[in-house]
C-alpha positions as CSV (number, residue, x, y, z in Angstrom):
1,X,135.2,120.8,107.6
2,X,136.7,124.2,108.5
3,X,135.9,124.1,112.3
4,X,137.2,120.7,112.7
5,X,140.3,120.6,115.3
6,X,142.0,118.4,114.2
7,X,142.8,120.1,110.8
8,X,144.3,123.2,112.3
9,X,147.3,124.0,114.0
10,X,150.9,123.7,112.3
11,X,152.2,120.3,110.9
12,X,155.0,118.1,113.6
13,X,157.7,116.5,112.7
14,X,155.9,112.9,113.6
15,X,153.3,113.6,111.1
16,X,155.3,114.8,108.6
17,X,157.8,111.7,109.0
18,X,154.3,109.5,109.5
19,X,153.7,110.9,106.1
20,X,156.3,111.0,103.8
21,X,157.4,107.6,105.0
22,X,160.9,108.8,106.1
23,X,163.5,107.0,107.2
24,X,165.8,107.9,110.5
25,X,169.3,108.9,109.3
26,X,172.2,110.2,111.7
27,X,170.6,113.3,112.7
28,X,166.7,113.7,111.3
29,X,165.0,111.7,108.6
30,X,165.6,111.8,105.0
31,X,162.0,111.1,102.4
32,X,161.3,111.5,99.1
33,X,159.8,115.1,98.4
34,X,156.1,115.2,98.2
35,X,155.8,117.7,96.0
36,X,157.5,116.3,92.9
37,X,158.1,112.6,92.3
38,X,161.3,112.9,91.1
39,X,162.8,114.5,93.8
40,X,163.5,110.8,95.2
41,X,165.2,110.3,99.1
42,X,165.7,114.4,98.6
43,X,163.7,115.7,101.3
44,X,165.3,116.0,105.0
45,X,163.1,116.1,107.9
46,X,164.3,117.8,111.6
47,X,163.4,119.7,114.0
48,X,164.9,123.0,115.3
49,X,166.0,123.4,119.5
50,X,162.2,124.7,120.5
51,X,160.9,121.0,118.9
52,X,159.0,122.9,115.4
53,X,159.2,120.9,112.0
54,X,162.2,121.6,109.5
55,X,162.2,120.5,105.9
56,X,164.3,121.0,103.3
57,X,164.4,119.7,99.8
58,X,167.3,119.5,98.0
59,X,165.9,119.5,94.5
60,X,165.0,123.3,95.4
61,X,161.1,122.9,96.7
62,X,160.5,125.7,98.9
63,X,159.4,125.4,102.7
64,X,155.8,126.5,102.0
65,X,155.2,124.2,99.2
66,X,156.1,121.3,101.4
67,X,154.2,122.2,104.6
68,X,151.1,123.0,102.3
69,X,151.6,119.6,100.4
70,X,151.6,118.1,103.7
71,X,149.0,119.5,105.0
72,X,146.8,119.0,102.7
73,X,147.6,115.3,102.9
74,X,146.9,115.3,106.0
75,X,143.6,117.2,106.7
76,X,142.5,114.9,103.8
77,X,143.1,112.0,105.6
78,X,141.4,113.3,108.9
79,X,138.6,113.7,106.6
80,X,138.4,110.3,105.5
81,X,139.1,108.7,108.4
């Protein structure tokens, strides 16, 4: 569904913590990484001063490969809903 509304637009920090499952740690959220299953509690989750999504993974998954992972798990579950 390309000109649905809801599947545009860039991924927030709710969704992403919505969808990894995170857990709230001092500062941010810490989740497993959804792009490899091993990479287990390795993912952080903030965001920056203007309010936009930060992710890091500490077993080396780059930024775009996790926003796209997320993404897609998310416009697929718009879908199905």
């Amino acid at each position: 569904m390309p000109g649905h509304p809801k599947l545009r637009g860039p991924l927030t920090v709710k969704e992403a913590v919505k969808l990894t499952k995170a857990r709230k740690v001092d500062k941010g959220w810490r989740a497993n990484c959804p792009c490899d299953p091993d990479h287990k509690d390795l993912l952080k989750i903030d965001k920056n001063s203007e309010g936009a999504l930060l992710v890091y993974c500490h077993g080396r998954c780059s930024f775009y490969l996790i926003t796209r992972t997320l993404r897609e798990q998310r416009d697929q579950s718009l879908i199905c809903a």
